[in-house]
N, C-alpha and C positions, 0 to 999 in steps of 0.2 A: 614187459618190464614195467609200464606205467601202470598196467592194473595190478599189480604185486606193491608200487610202490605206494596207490589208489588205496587198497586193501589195508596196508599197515599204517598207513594217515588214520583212515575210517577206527583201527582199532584201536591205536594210541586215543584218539579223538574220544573214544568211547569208553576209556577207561579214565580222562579225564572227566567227565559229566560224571559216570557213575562215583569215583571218589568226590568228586565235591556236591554232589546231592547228598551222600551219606553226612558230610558235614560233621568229620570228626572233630572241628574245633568244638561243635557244639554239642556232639555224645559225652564229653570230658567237663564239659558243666553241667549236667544232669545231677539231680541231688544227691543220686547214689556216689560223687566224686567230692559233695561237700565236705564230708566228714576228715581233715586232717593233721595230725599232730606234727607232722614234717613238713618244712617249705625248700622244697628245691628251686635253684633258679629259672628264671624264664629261657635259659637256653636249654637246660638237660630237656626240657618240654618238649621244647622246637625240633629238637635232637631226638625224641624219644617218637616226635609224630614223622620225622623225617625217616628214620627207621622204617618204621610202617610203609609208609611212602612206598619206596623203595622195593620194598618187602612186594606189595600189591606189581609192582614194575612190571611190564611181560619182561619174563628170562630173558636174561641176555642184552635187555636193551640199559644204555644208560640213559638219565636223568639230567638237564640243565639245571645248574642254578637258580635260572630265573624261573623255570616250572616250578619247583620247588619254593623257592619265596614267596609268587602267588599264589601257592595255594595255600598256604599258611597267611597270608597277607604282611610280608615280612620285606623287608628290605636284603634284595641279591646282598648289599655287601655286608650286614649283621650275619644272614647267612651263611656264607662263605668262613665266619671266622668260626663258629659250630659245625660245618663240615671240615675245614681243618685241623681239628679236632681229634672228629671222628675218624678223618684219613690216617693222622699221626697215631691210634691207639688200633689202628690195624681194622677198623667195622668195615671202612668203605675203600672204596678207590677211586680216582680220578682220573680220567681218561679225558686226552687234551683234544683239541680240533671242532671241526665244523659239527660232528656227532660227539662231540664227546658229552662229560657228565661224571654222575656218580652211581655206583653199584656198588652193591654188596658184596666182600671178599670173603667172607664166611657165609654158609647156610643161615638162612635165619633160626631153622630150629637150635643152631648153636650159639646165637645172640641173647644172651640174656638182657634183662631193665638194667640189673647193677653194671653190666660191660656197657652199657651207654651212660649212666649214670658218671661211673668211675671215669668215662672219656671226657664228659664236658667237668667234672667236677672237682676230680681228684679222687684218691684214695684215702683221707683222711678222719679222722675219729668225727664226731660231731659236737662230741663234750669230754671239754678237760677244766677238772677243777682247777679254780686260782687263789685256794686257800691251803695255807701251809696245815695240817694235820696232827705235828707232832707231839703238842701239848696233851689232845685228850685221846688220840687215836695209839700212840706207839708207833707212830712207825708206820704204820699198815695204810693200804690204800684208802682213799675216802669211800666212805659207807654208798656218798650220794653217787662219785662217778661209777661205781660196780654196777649199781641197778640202772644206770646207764649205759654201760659199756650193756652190758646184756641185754637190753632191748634192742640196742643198735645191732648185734649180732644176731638177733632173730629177728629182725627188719632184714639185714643183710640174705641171710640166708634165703626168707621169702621171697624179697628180688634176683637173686640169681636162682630160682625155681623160674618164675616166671621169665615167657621166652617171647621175641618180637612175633614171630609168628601165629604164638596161640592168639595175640589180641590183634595181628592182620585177617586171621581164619572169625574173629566174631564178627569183625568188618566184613569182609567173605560173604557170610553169612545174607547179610541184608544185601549184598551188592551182585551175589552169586560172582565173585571172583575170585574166585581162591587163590590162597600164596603157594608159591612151590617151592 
């Protein structure tokens, strides 16, 4: 029984070294992430790397809080208010006690960016015009929010294309971990 419980120390142990040698805070400042025309909050981030997390987790096991804070370098109780969050929009779950933590309630390959996204953030438009229209428009929607509203729905779209999973599996990759 000690060496079973030896064995699963050693591999929790090993899957911490290996996720924080990869040092996803620091693959997400790579220039290839400079380029941005959107700024989401610092939580959907934490939230969106918590995910990941998670994702790499061995099956089955839950997650501490404090794991999670430190390895983001975050404070448990900042944390705890972007996992409640995530628990309330249905991503994760909490499980109380000396093992408890959080896990994932859905498969990852069902976790989309926008289904984290929309958890820390809302579901709401990003631009709405605050000028009245009716002098020179008729009536009709503003010119500017249309060509806004429609980028925002091919943003949209794009992020719920993308899945927690596929960017756990590029981590994976370098770390020979794969998500399940």
């Amino acid at each position: 029984m000690n060496n079973k419980l030896g064995q699963n120390k050693k591999l929790e142990t090993e899957f911490m070294i290996k996720y924080n040698q990869l040092k996803i805070l620091k693959i997400c400042n790579s220039p290839s992430y400079e380029v941005t025309t959107m700024k989401y909050s610092k939580a959907t981030n934490y939230a969106l790397h918590t995910m990941v997390y998670l994702t790499l987790a061995p099956k089955g096991k839950s997650v501490g809080v404090e794991q999670l804070a430190t390895v983001q370098n975050l404070s448990a109780t900042y944390l705890s208010k972007i996992l409640t969050k995530l628990v309330k929009a249905g991503l994760i779950e909490s499980t109380p006690g000396v093992k408890g933590g959080y896990s994932l309630v859905k498969r990852s390959s069902e976790i989309s960016f926008l289904d984290v996204i929309y958890a820390i953030e809302g579901n709401t438009t990003l631009f709405t015009c605050s000028l009245e229209h009716e002098t020179w428009s008729r009536n009709e929607a503003c010119v500017i929010e249309n060509v806004m509203i429609e980028a925002e729905t091919k943003m949209k779209d794009e992020l719920s294309k993308k899945k927690i999973v596929d960017i756990a599996n590029k981590i994976a990759v370098k770390t020979k971990h794969y998500a399940t």
